[in-house]
Steps between C-alpha positions, in 0.01 A plus 500: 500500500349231344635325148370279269565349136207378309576289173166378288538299197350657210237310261755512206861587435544836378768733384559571879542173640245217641473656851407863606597616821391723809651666785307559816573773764425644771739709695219595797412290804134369461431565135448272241800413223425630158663529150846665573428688163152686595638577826875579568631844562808589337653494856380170535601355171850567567543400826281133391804530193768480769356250669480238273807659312706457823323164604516325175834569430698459920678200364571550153613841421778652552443804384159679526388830300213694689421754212269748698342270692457800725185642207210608728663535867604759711579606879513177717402274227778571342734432812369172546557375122838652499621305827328163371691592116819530739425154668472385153890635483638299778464193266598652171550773279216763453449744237270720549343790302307790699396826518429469888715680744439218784620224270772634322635630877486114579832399194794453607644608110277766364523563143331856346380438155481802288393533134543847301481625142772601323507554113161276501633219634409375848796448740488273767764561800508298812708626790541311831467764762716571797402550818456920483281456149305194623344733807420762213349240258270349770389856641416587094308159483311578853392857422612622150768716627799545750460750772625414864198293597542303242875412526376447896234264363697351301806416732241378740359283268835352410603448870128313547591297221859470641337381864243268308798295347722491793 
């Protein structure tokens, strides 16, 4: 992948700022970079956002929130950026927020955030799950329901995650 910032001072000093800026991408071997914003996938914009999030901020931050950064991935993709997020953890604390089975198998806390109605008012609950409703959550996230090739799924996913940190 290639990377670039491009910063042009503008004519006259505007609302906005004196300087405009550009991002140039290209994520394919041989190709030309281009705007990031005429060209990015939403796959790719989130994995370019946890780049720089997780490069920009190695020394500073203690604490990093990855709200779903996962937007756009799936299958191995979504493997890889969950084992870099976990690098991320060895350093720090991570927060993250997704709706993928492969990262959310990857926590070592997970948290199940629920919000409901009740007399028009909208409830939020968050439960930390143990190890028995963890499997169930993560089979629900992987294929919308729990039947025994999910929970199998799921465990296996957890003990992949399990062998990735060890």
């Amino acid at each position: 992948a290639q990377f670039e910032i491009i910063v042009n001072s503008a004519e006259k000093l505007t609302k906005n700022g004196g300087d405009t800026a550009d991002i140039l991408f290209c994520a394919n071997f041989g190709e030309e970079k281009q705007s990031l914003s005429k060209i990015i996938s939403g796959g790719e914009l989130s994995r370019v956002a946890l780049a720089i999030k997780t490069n920009s901020a190695w020394k500073s931050a203690s604490t990093m929130v990855f709200d779903e950064i996962d937007t756009g991935l799936g299958g191995v993709t979504a493997k890889i950026v969950a084992e870099a997020i976990k690098k991320v953890a060895k350093g720090r604390q991570v927060l993250c927020i997704t709706h993928l089975a492969q990262i959310a198998s990857m926590a070592d806390v997970h948290l199940q955030i629920k919000k409901t109605e009740i007399e028009g008012r909208t409830i939020t609950e968050v439960q930390k799950l143990d190890v028995s409703a963890r499997i169930k959550e993560i089979a629900r996230m992987a294929s919308g329901e729990e039947s025994f090739v999910s929970i199998k799924n799921a465990s296996e996913m957890i003990s992949s995650a399990k062998r990735f940190k060890s």
